[in-house]
GUDREN-577600 format. One line per field, with one value per residue (C-alpha): residue in three letters; x, y, z; residue number from 1. Coordinates in Angstrom, 1 decimal. Last residue first. Layout:
N
type	(ala/...)
east	(X/...)
north	(Y/...)
up	(Z/...)
seq	(NUM/...)
! end
This chain:
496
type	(unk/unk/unk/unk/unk/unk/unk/unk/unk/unk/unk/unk/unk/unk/unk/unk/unk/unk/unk/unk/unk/unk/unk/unk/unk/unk/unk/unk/unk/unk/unk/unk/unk/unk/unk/unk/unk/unk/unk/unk/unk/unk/unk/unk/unk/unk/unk/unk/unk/unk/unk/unk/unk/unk/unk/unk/unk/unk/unk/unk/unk/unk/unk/unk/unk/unk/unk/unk/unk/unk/unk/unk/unk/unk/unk/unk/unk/unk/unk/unk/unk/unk/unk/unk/unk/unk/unk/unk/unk/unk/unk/unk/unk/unk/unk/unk/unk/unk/unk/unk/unk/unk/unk/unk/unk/unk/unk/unk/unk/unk/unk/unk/unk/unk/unk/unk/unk/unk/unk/unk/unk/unk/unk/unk/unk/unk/unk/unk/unk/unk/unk/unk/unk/unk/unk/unk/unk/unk/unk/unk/unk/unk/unk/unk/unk/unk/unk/unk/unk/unk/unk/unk/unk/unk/unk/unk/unk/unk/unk/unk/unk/unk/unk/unk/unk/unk/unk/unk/unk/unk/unk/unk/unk/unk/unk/unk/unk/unk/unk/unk/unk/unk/unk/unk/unk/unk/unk/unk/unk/unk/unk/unk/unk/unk/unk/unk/unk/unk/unk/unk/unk/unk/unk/unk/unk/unk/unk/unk/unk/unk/unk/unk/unk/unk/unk/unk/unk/unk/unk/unk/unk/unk/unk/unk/unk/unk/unk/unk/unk/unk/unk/unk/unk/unk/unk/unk/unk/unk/unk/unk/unk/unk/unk/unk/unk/unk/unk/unk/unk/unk/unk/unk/unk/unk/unk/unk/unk/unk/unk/unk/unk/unk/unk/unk/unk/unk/unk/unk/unk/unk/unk/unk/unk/unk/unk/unk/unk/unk/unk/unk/unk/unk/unk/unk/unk/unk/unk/unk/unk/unk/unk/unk/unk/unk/unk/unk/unk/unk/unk/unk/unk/unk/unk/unk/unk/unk/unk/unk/unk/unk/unk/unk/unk/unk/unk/unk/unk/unk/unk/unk/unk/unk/unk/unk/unk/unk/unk/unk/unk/unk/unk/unk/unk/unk/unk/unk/unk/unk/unk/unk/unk/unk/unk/unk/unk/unk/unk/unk/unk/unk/unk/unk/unk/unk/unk/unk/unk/unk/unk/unk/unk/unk/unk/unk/unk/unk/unk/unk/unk/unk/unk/unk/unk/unk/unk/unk/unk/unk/unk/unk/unk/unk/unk/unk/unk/unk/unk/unk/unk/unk/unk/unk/unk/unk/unk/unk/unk/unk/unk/unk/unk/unk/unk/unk/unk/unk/unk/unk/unk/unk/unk/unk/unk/unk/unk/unk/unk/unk/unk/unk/unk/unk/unk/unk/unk/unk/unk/unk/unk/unk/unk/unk/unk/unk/unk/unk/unk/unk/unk/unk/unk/unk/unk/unk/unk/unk/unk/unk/unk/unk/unk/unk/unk/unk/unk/unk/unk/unk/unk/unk/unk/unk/unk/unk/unk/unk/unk/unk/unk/unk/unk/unk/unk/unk/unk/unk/unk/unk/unk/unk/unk/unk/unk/unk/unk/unk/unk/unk/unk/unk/unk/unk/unk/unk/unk/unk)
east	(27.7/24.6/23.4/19.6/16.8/16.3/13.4/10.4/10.1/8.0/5.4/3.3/0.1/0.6/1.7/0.0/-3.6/-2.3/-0.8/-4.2/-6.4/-4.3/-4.7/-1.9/1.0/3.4/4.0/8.1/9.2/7.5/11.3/12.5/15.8/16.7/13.5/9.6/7.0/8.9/7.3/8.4/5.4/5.8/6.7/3.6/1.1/-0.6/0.2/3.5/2.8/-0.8/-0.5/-1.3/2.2/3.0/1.3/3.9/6.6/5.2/5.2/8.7/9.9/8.3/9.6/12.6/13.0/11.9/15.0/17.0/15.8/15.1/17.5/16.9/19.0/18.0/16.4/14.6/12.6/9.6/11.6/12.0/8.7/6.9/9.5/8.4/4.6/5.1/7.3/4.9/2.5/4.1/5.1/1.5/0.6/3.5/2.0/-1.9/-0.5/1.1/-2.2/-2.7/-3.0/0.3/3.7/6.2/7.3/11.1/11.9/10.7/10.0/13.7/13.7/17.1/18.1/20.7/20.9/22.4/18.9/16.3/13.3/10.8/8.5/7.1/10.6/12.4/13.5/15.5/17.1/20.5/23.2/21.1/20.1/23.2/25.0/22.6/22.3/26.3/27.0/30.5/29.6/26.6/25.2/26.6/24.0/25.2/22.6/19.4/18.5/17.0/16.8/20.3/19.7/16.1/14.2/15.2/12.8/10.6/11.4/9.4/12.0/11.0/13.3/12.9/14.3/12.6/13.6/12.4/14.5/13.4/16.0/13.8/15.2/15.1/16.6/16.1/16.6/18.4/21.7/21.3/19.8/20.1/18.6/15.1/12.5/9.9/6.7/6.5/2.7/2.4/0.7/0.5/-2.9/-4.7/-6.1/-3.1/-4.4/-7.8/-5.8/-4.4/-7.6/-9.7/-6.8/-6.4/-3.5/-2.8/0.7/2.2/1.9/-2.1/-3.8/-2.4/0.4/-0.3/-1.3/-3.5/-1.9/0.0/-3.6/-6.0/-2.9/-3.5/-7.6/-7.1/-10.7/-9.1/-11.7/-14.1/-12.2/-9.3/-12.8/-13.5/-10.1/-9.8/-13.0/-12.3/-9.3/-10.5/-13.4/-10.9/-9.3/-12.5/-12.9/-9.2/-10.2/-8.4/-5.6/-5.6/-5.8/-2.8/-4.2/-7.8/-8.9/-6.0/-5.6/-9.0/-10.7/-8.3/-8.9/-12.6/-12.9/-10.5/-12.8/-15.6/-13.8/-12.4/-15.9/-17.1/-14.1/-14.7/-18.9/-16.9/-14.8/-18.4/-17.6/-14.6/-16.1/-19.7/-17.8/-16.1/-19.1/-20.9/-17.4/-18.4/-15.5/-14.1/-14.6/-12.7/-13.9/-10.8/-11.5/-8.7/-5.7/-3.9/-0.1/1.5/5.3/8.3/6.3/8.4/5.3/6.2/4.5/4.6/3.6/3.6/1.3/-1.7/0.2/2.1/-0.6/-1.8/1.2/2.0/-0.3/0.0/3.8/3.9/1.8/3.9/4.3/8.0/9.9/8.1/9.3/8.8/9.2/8.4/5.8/5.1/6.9/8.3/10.9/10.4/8.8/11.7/10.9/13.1/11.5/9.9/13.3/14.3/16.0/16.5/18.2/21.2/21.6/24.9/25.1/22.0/24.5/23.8/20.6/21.9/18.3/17.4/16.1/15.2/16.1/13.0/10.5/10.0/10.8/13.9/12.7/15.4/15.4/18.5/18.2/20.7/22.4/25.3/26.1/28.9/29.8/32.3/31.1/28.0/27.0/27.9/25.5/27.1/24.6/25.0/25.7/29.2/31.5/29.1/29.1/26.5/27.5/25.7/26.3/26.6/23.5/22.8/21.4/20.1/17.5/17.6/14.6/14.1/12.3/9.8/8.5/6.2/3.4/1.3/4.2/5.1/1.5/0.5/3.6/2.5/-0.7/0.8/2.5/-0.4/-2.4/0.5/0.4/-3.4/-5.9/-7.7/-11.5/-10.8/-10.9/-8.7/-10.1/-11.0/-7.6/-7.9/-5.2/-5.0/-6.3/-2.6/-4.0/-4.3/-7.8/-10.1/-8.0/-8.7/-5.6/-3.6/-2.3/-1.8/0.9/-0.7/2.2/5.9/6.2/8.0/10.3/7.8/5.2/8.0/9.4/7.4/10.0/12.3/15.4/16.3/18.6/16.6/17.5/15.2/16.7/15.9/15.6/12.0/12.2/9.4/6.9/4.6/7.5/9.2/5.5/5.4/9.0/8.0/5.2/7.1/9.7/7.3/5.2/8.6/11.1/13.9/16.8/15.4/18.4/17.2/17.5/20.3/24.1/25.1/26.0/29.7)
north	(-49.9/-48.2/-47.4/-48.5/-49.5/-51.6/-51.1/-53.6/-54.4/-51.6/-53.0/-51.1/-49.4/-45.8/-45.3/-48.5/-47.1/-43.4/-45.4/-48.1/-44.6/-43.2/-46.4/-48.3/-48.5/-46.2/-44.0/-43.1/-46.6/-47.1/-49.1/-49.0/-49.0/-45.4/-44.7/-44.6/-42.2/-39.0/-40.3/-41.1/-42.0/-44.0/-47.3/-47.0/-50.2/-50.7/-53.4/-52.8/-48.6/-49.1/-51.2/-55.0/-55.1/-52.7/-55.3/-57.3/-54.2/-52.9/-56.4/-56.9/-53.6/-53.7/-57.3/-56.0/-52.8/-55.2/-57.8/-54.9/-53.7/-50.1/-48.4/-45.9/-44.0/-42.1/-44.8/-44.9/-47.6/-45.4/-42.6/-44.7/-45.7/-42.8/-41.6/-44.0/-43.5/-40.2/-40.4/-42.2/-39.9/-37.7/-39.3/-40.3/-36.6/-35.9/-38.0/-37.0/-33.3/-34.2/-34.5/-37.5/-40.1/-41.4/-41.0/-42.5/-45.3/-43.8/-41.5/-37.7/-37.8/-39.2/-39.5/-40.4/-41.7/-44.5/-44.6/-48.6/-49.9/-46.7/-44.7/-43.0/-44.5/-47.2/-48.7/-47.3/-48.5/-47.4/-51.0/-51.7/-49.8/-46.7/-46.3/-47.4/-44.8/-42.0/-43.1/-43.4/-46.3/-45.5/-48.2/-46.2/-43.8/-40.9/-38.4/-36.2/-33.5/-34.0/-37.5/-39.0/-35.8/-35.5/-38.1/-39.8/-36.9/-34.5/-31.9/-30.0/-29.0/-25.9/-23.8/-20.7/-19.4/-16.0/-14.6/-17.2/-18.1/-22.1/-23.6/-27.0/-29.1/-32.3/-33.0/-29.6/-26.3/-23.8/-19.8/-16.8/-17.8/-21.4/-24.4/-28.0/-31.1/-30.8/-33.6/-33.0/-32.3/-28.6/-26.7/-23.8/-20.5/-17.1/-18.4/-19.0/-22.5/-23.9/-22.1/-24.2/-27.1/-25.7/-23.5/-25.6/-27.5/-30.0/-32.6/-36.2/-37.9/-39.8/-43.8/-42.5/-42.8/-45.3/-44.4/-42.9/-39.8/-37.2/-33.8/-34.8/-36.1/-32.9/-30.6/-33.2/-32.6/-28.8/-27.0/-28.4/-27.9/-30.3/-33.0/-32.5/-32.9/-35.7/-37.2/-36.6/-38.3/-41.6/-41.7/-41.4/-44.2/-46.1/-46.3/-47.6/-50.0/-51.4/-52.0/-55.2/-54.6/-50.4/-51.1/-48.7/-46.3/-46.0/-47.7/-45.9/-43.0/-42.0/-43.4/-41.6/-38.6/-38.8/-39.6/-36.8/-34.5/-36.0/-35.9/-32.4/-30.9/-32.4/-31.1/-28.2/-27.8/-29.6/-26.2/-24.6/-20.7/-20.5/-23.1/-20.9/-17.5/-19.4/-20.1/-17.1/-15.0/-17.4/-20.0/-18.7/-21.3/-24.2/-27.9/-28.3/-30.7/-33.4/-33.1/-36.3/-34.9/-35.5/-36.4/-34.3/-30.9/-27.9/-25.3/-22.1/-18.6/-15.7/-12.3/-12.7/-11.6/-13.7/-16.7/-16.8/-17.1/-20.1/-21.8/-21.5/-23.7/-26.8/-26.2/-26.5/-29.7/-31.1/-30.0/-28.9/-26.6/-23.4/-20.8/-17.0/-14.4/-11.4/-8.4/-8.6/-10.6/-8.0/-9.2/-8.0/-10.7/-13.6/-16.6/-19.0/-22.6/-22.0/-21.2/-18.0/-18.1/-14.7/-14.5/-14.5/-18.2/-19.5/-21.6/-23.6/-25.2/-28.7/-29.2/-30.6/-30.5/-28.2/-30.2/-28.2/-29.8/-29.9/-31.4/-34.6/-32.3/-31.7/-32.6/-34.7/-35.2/-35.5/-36.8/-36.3/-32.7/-31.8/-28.3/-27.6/-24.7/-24.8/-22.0/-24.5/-26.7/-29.5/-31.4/-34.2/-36.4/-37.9/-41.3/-39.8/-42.8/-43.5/-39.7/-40.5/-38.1/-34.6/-33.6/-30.0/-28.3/-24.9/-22.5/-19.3/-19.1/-20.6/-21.4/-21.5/-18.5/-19.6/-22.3/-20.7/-23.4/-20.1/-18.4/-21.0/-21.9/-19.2/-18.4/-21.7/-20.6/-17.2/-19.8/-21.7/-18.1/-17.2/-20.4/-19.9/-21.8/-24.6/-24.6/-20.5/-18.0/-20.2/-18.7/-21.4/-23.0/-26.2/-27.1/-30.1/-31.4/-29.9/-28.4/-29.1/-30.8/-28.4/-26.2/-28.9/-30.3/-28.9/-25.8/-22.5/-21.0/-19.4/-17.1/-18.4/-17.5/-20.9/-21.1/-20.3/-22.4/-25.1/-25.1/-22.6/-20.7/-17.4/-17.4/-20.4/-22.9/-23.9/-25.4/-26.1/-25.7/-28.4/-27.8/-28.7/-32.4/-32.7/-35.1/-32.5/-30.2/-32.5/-32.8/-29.5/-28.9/-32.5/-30.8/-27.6/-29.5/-31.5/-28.3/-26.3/-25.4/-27.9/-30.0/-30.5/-30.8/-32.4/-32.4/-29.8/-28.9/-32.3/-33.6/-35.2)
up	(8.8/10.1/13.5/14.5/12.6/9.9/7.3/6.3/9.6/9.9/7.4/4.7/6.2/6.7/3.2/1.9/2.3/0.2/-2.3/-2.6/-2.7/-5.2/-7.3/-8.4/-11.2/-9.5/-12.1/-13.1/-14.0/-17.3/-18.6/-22.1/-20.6/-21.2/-19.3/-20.4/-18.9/-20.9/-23.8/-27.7/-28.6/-31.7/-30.4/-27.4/-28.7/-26.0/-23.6/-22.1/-21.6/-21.9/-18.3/-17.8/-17.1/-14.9/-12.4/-12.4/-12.7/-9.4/-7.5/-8.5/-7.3/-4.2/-3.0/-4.4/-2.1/1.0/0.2/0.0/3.1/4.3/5.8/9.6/11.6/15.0/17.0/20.4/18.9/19.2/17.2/14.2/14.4/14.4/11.7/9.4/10.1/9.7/6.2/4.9/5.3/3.7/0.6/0.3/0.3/-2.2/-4.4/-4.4/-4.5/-7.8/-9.4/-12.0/-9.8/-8.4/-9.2/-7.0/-9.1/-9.4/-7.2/-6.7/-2.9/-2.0/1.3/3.0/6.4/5.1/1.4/1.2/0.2/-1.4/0.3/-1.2/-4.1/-1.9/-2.2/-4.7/-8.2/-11.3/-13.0/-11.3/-13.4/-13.7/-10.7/-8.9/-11.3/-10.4/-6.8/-6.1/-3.8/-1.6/1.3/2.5/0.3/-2.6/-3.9/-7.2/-7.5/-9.5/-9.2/-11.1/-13.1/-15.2/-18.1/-16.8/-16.8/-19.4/-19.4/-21.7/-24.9/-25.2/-27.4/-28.5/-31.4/-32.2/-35.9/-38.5/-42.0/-42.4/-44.8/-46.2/-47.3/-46.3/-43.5/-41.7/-42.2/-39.2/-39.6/-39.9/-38.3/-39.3/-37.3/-38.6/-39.4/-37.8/-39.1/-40.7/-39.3/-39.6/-38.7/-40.0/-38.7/-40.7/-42.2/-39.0/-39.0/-37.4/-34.0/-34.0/-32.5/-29.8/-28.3/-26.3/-24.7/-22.2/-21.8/-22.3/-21.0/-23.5/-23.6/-22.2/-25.9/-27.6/-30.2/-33.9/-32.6/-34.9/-35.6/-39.1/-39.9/-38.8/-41.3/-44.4/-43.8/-43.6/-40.7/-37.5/-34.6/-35.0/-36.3/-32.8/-30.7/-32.4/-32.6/-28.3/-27.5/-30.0/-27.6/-24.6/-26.1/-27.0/-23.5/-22.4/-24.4/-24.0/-20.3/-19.4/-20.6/-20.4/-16.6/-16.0/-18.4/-18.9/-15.9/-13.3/-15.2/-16.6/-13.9/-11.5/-12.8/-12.8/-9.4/-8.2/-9.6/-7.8/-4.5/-5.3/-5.7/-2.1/-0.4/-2.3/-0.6/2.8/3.4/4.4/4.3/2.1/-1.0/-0.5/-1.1/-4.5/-5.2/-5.2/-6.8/-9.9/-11.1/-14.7/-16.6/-18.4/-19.4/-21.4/-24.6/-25.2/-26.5/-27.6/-28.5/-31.7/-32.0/-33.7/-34.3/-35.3/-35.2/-37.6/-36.6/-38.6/-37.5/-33.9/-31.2/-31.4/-32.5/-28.8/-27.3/-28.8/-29.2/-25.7/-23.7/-26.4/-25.8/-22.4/-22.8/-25.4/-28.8/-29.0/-31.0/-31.4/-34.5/-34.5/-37.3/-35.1/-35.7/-31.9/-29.8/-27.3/-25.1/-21.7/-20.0/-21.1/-20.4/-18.2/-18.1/-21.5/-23.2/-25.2/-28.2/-29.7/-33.4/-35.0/-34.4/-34.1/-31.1/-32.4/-35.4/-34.9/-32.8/-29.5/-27.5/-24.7/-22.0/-18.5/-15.6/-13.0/-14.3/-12.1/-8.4/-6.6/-3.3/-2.3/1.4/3.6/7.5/10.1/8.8/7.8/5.8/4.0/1.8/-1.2/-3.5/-4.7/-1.9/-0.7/1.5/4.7/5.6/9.1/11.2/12.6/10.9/8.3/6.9/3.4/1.1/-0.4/-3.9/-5.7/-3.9/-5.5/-3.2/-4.7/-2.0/1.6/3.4/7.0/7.5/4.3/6.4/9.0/7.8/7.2/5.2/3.2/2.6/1.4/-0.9/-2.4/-3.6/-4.8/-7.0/-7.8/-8.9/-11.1/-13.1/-14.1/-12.9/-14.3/-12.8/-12.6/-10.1/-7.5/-4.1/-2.1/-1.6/0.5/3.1/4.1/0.6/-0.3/-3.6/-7.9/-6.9/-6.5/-9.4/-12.3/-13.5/-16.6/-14.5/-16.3/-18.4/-21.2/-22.0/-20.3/-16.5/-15.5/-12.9/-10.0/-10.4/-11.2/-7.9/-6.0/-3.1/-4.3/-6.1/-7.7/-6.4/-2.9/0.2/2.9/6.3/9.6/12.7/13.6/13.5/16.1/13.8/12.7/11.3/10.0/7.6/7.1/5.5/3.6/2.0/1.6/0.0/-2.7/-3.1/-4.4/-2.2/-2.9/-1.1/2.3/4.7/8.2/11.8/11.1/12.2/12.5/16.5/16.0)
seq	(496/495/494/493/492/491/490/489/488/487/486/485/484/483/482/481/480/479/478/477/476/475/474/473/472/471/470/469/468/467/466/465/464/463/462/461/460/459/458/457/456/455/454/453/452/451/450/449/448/447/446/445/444/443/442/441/440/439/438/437/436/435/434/433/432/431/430/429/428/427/426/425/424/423/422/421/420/419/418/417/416/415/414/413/412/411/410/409/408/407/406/405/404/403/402/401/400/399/398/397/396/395/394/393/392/391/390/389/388/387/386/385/384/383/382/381/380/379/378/377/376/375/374/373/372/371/370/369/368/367/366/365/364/363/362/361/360/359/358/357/356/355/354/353/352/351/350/349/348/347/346/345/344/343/342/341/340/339/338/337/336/335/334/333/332/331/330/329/328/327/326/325/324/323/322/321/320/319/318/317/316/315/314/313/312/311/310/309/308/307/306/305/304/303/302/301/300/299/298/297/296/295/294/293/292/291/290/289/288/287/286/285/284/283/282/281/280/279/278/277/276/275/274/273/272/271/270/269/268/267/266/265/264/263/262/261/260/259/258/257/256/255/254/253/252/251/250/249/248/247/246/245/244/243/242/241/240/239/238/237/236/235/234/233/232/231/230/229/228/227/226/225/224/223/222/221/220/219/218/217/216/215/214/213/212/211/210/209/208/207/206/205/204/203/202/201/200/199/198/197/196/195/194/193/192/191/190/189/188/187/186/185/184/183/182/181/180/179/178/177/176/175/174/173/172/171/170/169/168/167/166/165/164/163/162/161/160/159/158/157/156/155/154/153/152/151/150/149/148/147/146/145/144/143/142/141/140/139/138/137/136/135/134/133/132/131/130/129/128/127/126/125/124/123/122/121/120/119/118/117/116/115/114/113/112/111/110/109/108/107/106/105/104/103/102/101/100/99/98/97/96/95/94/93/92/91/90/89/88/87/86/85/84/83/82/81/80/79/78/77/76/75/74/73/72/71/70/69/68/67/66/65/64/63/62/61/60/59/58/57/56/55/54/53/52/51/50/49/48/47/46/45/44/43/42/41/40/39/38/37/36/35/34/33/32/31/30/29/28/27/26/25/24/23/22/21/20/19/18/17/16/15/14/13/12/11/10/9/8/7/6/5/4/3/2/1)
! end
């Protein structure tokens, strides 16, 4: 049986349209990106809430393909990245073969016809030779099982689907969280309302934001000789990846360093919180990197305002009117804001139900069998599937670095593939362990097994106590390996 598609791409955020781009370049031009939501941006498109703006520099935040010389800040706002992303829908020629308000419910591996089969929410089916997950790291929201949320009074309102037309002004308002989104929020959110609580359960390491709008001049120069932001994005990327790759994956032998990010971060948190007990319940107790840092000029000197509090104690409950922790404490409150983030390792990996060869279901084989993927993308017994949002895939601190990497590995496969006069591909198991060993052994010189992470409670670390989402190499050792590793490293050819 010939399948309907080249490929199913199962998301339209900058993972898809990287992928939609990338079949593109290699012939497989029939192929249909699937996506729940209603237009194309992932999470630039999800999330609307106040203050939402990216937390890596602009010149760097981009396909480096396809440079945006317009961002009008060093860290711009959310909207700008999703108009981003429009652009390049529409210039790739992508956006015709995307399908809104698609929910995927599973796909499974067809050995007898060599295919995916994709199930879709209503009872649809679509096959299609290849299947790529695209489903993003953030991209099922976490709201957690406080006893007695079902019977608040109030308005709750996640981060992931803010409400525009609710009017914060005069409110009683309480954040849970104090993550990134959160250390965006808080500060807008504070000018509007009247009272604003802070449910902390971990402290974040902020660190100054170099911010500024970027002068029309500049931004003229960036569009009329490209190599002026390929020049800026260089040295950005530079600094990332010594903060990540020294600081963080190299914390063993650079503990100096990583003290120093540190020391950084408690200065500028000294400077800008005025109440010695408030300065303390803000300060980390892990090592700077278990939890991903962010960027904030603003965070901290919200809790000097006399209508905001910070809460440390623990939430026991939620009441009509309000939230009682630990300590008896009731906080009266009418909008709930929860920034809660995701839950990664639960529902994410992987998004929809994916069944391979011989039966083997991802999430349980994941789960059962340590998560792992070789080069970050491909996994044994899942036949002509890409998964760009696996474990170890991460790389660098900017997404784009990943899916780049992603994508050229996906041209080198394909090359391949199509050289042999193929039209299935697997890689090996004994390939996937060589990977998987090599990334835990050097995992272990890492923050994450060498720092002293018990208190961070961090979305890097699994149910099994495991760092598997960052692949623990440089982005210019990723990007070398992607069109490097070796073909015989996957078989070719019908599978059985």
């Amino acid at each position: 049986m010939v399948p309907q598609f080249d490929a199913v791409v199962v998301g339209a955020g900058f993972g898809g349209i990287g992928a939609g781009i990338e079949l593109d370049r290699l012939g497989l031009r029939d192929f249909v990106i699937l996506e729940r939501e209603d237009d194309l941006g992932g999470t630039w498109h999800v999330n609307r809430y106040p203050g939402l703006a990216v937390d890596i520099a602009s010149v760097t935040y981009s396909y480096s393909f396809e440079p945006n010389p317009h961002w009008t800040r060093l860290f711009a706002p959310g909207a700008e990245l999703k108009k981003y992303a429009e652009h390049v829908a529409d210039k790739y020629d992508l956006r015709g073969r995307m399908r809104f308000s698609t929910v995927v419910d599973g796909a499974r591996w067809d050995a007898e016809n060599q295919h995916w089969v994709v199930t879709i929410a209503g009872g649809e089916t679509l096959t299609a030779r290849y299947l790529v997950a695209a489903t993003g790291f953030l991209s099922q929201p976490y709201t957690p099982p406080f006893p007695g949320i079902e019977s608040f009074a109030g308005k709750i309102i996640h981060t992931t689907d803010w409400d525009a037309e609710y009017d914060l002004t005069g409110r009683r308002a309480a954040v849970i969280g104090t993550g990134a989104t959160a250390v965006q929020l808080v500060p807008e959110v504070a000018k509007q309302v009247d009272e604003l609580t802070v449910f902390q359960r971990t402290p974040i390491w902020v660190v100054p934001k170099i911010d500024a709008p970027i002068p029309g001049a500049v931004r003229a120069v960036f569009d009329k000789v490209p190599l002026t932001q390929k020049a800026a994005r260089l040295v950005n990327t530079a600094m990332l990846e010594a903060l990540m790759v020294v600081g963080v994956l190299h914390y063993k032998q650079a503990k100096p360093f990583n003290r120093v990010a540190a020391a950084l971060a408690k200065a500028h948190l000294f400077a800008q919180v005025r109440d010695p007990r408030t300065r303390e319940q803000l300060t980390p107790h892990y090592d700077f990197g278990c939890k991903r840092p962010t960027f904030s000029n603003t965070y901290f000197t919200t809790f000097n305002q006399p209508h905001v509090r910070l809460e440390t104690n623990s939430i026991d409950h939620v009441e009509p009117d309000g939230i009682v922790t630990a300590d008896g404490h009731k906080t009266e409150i009418d909008t709930l804001l929860l920034a809660t983030g995701f839950n990664l390792w639960d529902v994410n990996f992987p998004a929809f139900e994916i069944v391979g060869r011989d039966g083997v279901n991802l999430g349980k084989f994941w789960r059962d069998n340590r998560f792992q993927a070789y080069e970050g993308i491909t996994v044994p017994k899942f036949p002509n599937f890409l998964c760009l949002n696996s474990p170890y895939s991460y790389s660098g601190l900017s997404y784009f670095t990943t899916i780049e990497a992603q994508m050229k590995h996906m041209g080198r496969l394909f090359a391949e593939l199509f050289r042999r006069g193929e039209r299935t591909f697997e890689v090996t198991d004994a390939a996937n362990a060589q990977f998987l060993d090599r990334m835990t052994d050097r995992l272990g010189s890492s923050v994450f097994y060498g720092g002293d992470c018990s208190t961070a409670r961090s979305y890097y670390f699994n149910q099994h106590g495991e760092a598997a989402l960052l692949r623990p190499t440089s982005t210019a050792a990723a990007h070398r390996e992607a069109v490097t590793f070796p073909l015989d490293d996957y078989t070719y050819g019908p599978v059985t």
